[in-house]
N, C-alpha and C positions, 0 to 999 in steps of 0.2 A: 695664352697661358700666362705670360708674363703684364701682360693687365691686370689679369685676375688678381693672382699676387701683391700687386703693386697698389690695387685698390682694398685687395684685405690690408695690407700695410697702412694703407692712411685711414680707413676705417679704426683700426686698434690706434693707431697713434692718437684719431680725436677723440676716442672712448677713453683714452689714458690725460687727453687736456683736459677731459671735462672731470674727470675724476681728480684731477692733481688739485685744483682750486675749491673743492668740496673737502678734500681730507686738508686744507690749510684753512678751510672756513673754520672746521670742527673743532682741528687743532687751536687756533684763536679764540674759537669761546672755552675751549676745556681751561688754555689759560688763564684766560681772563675768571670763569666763575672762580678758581683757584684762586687769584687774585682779590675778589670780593670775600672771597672765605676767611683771608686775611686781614683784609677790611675789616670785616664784621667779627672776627676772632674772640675778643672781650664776650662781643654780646650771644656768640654761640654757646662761649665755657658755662655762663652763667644757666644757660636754657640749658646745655648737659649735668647741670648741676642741678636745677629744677627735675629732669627726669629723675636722676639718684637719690634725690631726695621726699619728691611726694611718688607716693606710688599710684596716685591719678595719673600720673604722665608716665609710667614706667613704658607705655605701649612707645613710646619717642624713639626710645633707639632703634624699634624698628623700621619706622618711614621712610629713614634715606635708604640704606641698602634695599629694603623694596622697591622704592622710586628708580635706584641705577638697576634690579633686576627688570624690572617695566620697559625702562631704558632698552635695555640691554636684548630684550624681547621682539623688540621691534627692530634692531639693526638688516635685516633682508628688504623692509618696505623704507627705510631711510637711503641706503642704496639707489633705489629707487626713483628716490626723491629729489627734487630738484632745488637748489640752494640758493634761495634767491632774497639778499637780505631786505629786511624791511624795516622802514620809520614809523611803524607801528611799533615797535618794541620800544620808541620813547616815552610809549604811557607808563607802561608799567615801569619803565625804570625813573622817571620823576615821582609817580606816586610811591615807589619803593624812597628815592630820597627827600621826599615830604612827610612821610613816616619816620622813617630815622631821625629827620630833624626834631619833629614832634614828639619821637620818645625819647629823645635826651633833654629835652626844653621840658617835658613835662615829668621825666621820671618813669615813662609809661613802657615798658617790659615789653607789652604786646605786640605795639606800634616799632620795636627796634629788630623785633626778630620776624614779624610779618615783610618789612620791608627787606629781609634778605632773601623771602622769596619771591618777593616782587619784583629784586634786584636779579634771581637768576632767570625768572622766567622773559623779563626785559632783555635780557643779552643773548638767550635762545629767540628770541622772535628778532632783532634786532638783526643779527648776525647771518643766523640759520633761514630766516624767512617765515611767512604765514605757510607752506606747506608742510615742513619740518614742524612748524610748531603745533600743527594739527597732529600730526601724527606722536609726538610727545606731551600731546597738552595732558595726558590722564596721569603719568607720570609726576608732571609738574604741578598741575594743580594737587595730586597726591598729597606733597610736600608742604602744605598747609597743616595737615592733621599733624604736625610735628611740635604745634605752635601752642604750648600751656594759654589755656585762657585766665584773662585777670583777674585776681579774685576776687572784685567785684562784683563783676557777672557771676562769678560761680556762687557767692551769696546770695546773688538773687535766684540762681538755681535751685540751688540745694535746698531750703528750707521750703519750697513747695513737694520736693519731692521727699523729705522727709515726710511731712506731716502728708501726702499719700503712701507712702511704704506703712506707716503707720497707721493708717485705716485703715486700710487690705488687709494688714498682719489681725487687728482686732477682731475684725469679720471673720476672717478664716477661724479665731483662736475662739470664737460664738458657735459656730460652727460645730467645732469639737467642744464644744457644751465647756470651754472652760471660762470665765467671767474673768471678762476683761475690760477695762476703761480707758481711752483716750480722752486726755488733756493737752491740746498741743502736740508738743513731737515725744510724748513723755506716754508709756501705757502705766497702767496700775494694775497691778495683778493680786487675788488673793491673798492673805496671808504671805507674799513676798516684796522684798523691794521692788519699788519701780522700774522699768526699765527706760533710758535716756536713748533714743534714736538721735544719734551725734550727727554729723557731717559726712562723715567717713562712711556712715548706715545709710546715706540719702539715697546710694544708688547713682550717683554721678560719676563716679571708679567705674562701675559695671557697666553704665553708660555710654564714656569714651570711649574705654577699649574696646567693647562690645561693637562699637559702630566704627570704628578701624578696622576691625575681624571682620565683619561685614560688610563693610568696602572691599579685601582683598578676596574675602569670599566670591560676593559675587562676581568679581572680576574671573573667576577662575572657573567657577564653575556654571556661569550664567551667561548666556550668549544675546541676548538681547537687552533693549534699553528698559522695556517697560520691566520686565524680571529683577533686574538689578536694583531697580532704584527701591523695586517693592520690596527687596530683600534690604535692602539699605535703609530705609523706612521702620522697616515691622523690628529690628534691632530696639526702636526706642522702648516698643510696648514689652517687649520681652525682656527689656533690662529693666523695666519697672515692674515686672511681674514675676521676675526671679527674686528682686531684690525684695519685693514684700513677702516673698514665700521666707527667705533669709531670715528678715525681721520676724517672721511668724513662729518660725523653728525654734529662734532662740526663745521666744517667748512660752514656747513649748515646753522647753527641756530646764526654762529658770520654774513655771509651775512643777514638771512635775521631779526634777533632784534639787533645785536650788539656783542661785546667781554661781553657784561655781563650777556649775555645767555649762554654762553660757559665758565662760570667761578662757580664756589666753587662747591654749593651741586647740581647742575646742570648738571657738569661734574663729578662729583662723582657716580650719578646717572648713568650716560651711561655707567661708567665700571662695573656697575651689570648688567644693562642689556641689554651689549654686552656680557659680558662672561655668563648668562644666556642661550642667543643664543649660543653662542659655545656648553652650553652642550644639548640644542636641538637639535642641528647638530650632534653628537654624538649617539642620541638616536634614532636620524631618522636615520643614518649609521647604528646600530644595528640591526632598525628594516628591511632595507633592507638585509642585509647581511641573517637575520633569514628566509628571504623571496626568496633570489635569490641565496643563495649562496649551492652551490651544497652535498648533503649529501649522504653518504656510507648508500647503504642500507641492512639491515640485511638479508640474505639468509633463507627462511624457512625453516624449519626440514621436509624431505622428510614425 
């Protein structure tokens, strides 16, 4: 009896050694990321200033507190897990400080806030190990969609997807028998002004956020790999096909009251509820897929 005892006693004592250097690994990088956040402080404010300011990126505030609920989700399989730190976490924290270098030498925004999460996912792999870091890589990689792209790119985006919102919208407005002409990202309407498909009409707003919603979406409600990505995926054509119905409506309501039906809180109005519909579109894709899409079925026990 007093074996027994004695051997639960050092069983719990090694389950308490191996736990003590785990909750000091953890402690160490919660640290340290703090640490980088400091670091990188200047080039965060900026990027929360970018979210405040274009409402392309207003979906930003919500990435991290997602990523720490993600985190936070998987704490019972981290338990689990075994913490066993790795020199594989010096890739990504060199190419995290070869981006910083690079966006302060070049001016370049993208390269200085991409390398801070290259910096954290570097000191979770580094600290925590490759099995921890599999079990948080969805979280961590998450933390990318935080990152405003340059406007560079987004010029090269935007004005093709202009001038498709603005097809779509002309077709659909033929459609309804009303005459309409595209010139560029510009329609011509009847007897009314023009209307100017700007930047902000491209469908690039609907676009981002559309495909953050649909990254957390399917996380939540989608259980497999091929499901998700297809939900992950079908967001592009959906945010292009909401946004030219958008452009079509206004183009709608400037034939038939005027350009001042198609202006301020009016227009404001249709980009809720257009993008509204995109995420009904999403939920009816959901509930098809729950309904059509082919499931592994369990083998009975003889």
């Amino acid at each position: 009896m007093t074996t027994e005892v004695g051997t639960g006693g050092e069983v719990d004592r090694g389950a308490a050694a191996k736990a003590a250097p785990a909750t000091r690994e953890y402690a160490t990088t919660a640290c340290l990321i703090a640490a980088a956040i400091a670091v990188f402080a200047p080039v965060l404010y900026y990027m929360v200033l970018h979210w405040a300011n274009q409402a392309d990126y207003s979906h930003g505030f919500l990435v991290a507190p997602l990523s720490l609920y993600f985190a936070w989700e998987r704490r019972a399989t981290l338990r689990r897990t075994p913490v066993e730190p790795s020199w594989w976490g010096v890739v990504p924290l060199a190419l995290g400080t070869g981006a910083l270098a690079i966006g302060r030498l070049g001016v370049e925004l993208m390269a200085m806030r991409t390398a801070f999460v290259l910096t954290v996912n570097g000191l979770v792999l580094l600290l925590l190990g490759r099995a921890v870091f599999r079990v948080l890589a969805f979280p961590l990689l998450f933390l990318f969609l935080m990152v405003p792209l340059p406007q560079s790119l987004v010029n090269v985006i935007a004005f093709p997807l202009q001038l498709v919102a603005a097809d779509l919208a002309v077709q659909g407005l033929h459609w309804l028998g009303i005459p309409a002409l595209r010139e560029g990202n510009i329609i011509h309407l009847a007897n009314r002004q023009p209307l100017f498909v700007a930047e902000a009409c491209s469908g690039l707003r609907s676009l981002m956020a559309l495909g953050t919603l649909a990254v957390v979406f399917a996380y939540f409600f989608r259980k497999t790999a091929a499901e998700r990505i297809l939900i992950v995926l079908s967001a592009i054509p959906i945010a292009i096909a909401v946004n030219a119905f958008r452009v079509g409506l206004t183009g709608y309501l400037t034939h038939a009251w005027g350009t001042q039906a198609a202006e301020g809180w009016i227009h404001q109005t249709e980009g809720f509820f257009t993008f509204g519909i995109a995420l009904i579109l999403l939920f009816v894709e959901a509930a098809l897929l729950q309904r059509f899409w082919p499931r592994r079925r369990r083998a009975r026990p003889a």
